[in-house]
Structure formats: C-alpha cells, structure tokens
C-alpha positions as CSV (number, residue, x, y, z in Angstrom):
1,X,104.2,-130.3,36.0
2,X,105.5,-127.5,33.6
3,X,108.7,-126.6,34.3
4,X,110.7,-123.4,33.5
5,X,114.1,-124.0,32.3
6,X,115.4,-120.7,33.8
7,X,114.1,-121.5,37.1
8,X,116.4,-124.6,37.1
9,X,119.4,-123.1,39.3
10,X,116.8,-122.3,42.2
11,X,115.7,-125.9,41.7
12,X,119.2,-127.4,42.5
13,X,119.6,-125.1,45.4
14,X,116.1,-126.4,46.3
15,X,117.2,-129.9,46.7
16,X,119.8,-129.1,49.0
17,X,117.3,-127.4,51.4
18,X,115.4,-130.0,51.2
19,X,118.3,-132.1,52.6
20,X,119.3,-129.4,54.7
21,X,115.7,-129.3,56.0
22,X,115.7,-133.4,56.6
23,X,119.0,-133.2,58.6
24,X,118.1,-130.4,61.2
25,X,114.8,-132.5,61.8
26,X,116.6,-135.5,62.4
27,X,119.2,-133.8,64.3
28,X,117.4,-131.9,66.4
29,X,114.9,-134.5,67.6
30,X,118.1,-136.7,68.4
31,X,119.9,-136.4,71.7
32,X,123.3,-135.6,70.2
33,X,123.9,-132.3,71.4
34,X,127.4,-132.3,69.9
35,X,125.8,-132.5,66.6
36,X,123.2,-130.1,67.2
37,X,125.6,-127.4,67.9
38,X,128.2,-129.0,64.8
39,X,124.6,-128.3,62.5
40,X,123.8,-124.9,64.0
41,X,127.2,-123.9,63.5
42,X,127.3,-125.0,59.9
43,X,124.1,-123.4,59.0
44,X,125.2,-119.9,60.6
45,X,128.6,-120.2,58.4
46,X,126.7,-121.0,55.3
47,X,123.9,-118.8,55.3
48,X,125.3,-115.8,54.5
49,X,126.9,-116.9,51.3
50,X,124.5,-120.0,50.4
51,X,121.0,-119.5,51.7
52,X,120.8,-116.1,51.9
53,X,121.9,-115.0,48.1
54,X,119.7,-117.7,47.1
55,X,116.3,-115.4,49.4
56,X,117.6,-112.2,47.6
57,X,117.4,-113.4,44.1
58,X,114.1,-115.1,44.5
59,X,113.0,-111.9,46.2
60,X,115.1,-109.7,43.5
61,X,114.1,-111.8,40.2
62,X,110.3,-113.5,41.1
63,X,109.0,-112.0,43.6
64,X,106.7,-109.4,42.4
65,X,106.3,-111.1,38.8
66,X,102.2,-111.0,38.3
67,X,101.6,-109.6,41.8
68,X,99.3,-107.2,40.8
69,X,97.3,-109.9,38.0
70,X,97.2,-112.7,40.4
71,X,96.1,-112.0,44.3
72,X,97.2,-115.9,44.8
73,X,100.7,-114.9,44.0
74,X,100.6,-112.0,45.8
75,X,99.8,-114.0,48.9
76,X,102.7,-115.8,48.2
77,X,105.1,-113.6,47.5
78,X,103.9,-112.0,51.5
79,X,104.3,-115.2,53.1
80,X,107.7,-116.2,51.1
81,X,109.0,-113.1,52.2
82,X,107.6,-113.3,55.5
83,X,109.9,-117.2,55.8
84,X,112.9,-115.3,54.1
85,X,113.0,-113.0,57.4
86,X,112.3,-115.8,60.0
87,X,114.7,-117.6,58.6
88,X,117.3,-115.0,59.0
89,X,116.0,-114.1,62.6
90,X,116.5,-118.2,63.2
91,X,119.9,-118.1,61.8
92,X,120.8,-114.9,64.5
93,X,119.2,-116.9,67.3
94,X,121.9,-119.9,66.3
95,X,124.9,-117.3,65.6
96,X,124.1,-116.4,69.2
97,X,124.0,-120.0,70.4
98,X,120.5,-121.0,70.6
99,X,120.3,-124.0,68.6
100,X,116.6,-124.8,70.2
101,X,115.5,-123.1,67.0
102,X,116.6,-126.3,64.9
103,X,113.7,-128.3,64.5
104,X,111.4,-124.9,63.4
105,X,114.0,-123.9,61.2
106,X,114.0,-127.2,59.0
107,X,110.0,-127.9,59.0
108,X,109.8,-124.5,57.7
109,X,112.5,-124.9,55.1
110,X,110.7,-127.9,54.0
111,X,107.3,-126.5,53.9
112,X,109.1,-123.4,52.5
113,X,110.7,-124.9,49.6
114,X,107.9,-127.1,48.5
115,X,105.5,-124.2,48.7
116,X,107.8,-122.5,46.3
117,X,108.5,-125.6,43.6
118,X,105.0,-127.1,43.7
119,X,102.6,-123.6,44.0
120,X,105.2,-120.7,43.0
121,X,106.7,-122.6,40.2
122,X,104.3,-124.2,38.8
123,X,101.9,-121.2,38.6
124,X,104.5,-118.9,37.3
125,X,104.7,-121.7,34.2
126,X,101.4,-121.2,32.9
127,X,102.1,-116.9,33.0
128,X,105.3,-116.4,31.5
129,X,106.0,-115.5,27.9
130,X,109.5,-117.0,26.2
131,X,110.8,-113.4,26.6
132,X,110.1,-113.3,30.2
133,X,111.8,-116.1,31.0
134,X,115.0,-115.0,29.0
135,X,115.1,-112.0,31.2
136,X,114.3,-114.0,34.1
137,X,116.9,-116.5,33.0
138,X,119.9,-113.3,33.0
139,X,118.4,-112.3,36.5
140,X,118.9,-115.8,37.8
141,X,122.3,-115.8,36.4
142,X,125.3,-117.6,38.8
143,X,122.6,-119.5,41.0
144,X,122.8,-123.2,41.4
145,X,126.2,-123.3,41.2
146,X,127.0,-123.6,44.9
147,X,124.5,-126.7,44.3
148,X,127.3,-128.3,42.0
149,X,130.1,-128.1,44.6
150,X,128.0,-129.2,47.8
C-alpha cells in the first residue's frame, strides 16, 4: 500500500481510535458499569479537543479532494461525513449520561477509521501530484501531535 507522507499525522491519530475503538467494545460488553461511565466520561472530555479537530481537518483538508473526478470518493467523503456527525450526536448522548451508546460508538470508529486508511488513503495515493501533497501537507499542519503525548 502507497502511502502519503503528509497524511502521516492522521495516521497516528488513527491508531489511537483504533484503540479507543477496541476499549469501548470491550468495555461496554463487560458488566463494569463503573468503567463504563469512567470511559464515557473520558471520551466526552476528549472529544472536543482530540477527536473532533482531528473530523474538521479531514473534512477541512481531504474531504472534497477529487470529488467531482472520482464518484467512489465522493461516496466516501458522504458517508465519512455522515460518521463525523453521529459521532458527535454519540458523544452528546454520553455528555448527557447515556453511555448505552458505547458499543455503537467504537464499532463505528473501527469501521470508520479503517474505511478511511485502507479505501480513502490508499485511493487518494494513486491521485495526488507532489505539489498536492505539499499543500495538503501545510493543511494538515499540528495534527498527530496529541498522538505523541497520549
């Protein structure tokens, strides 16, 4: 798989969804309810300065790029979006104490984030010029750094 060196900081956020998504499986199927709400509570204190910068830029900087060459990507940019605003609807229903929302919230993140490094990715790889990812590179600028401190 081709990867694009500017695309790197979304990368390293990805892997901590991806552990973020393993954890609120596990957690939510367990009968710990202690550590449901401990999780919930985490994710709702996160989210507005982790997760949700991290939706804006992909929707800011990627989303859009090829849209109108590639129906595929166009599709995906719809449904990425689409998760981007579940998610946050998911994170209101745990602000508000509902924490039954767990389990959705991290097979989606898991399906979400593999969507976006194995399909999105990899298909923007084959499309973008070196100048186009320079400018995408500047965009991207300050993400994955939250990655190095988790």
């Amino acid at each position: 798989m081709k990867r694009i060196p500017a695309l790197k900081p979304l990368s390293m956020e990805h892997h901590l969804s991806l552990s973020l998504a393993v954890k609120a499986m596990r957690t939510a199927r367990g009968n710990d309810t202690a550590a449901k709400q401990a999780l919930c509570a985490r994710i709702v204190e996160e989210y507005p300065t982790r997760w949700r910068p991290h939706f804006d830029a992909e929707e800011r900087c990627l989303f859009g790029l090829y849209a109108e060459l590639d129906p595929e990507l166009e599709r995906l940019y719809a449904q990425l979006t689409d998760e981007h605003d579940r998610f946050d609807a998911w994170v209101e229903a745990m602000k508000q104490g509902d924490c039954s929302v767990l389990e959705a919230f991290g097979e989606l993140l898991q399906s979400h984030t593999r969507l976006e490094e194995r399909r999105l990715f990899e298909r923007l790889a084959g499309m973008m010029s070196a100048s186009e990812m320079r400018v995408l590179e500047r965009c991207l600028e300050g993400h994955g750094e939250a990655a190095k401190t988790f």
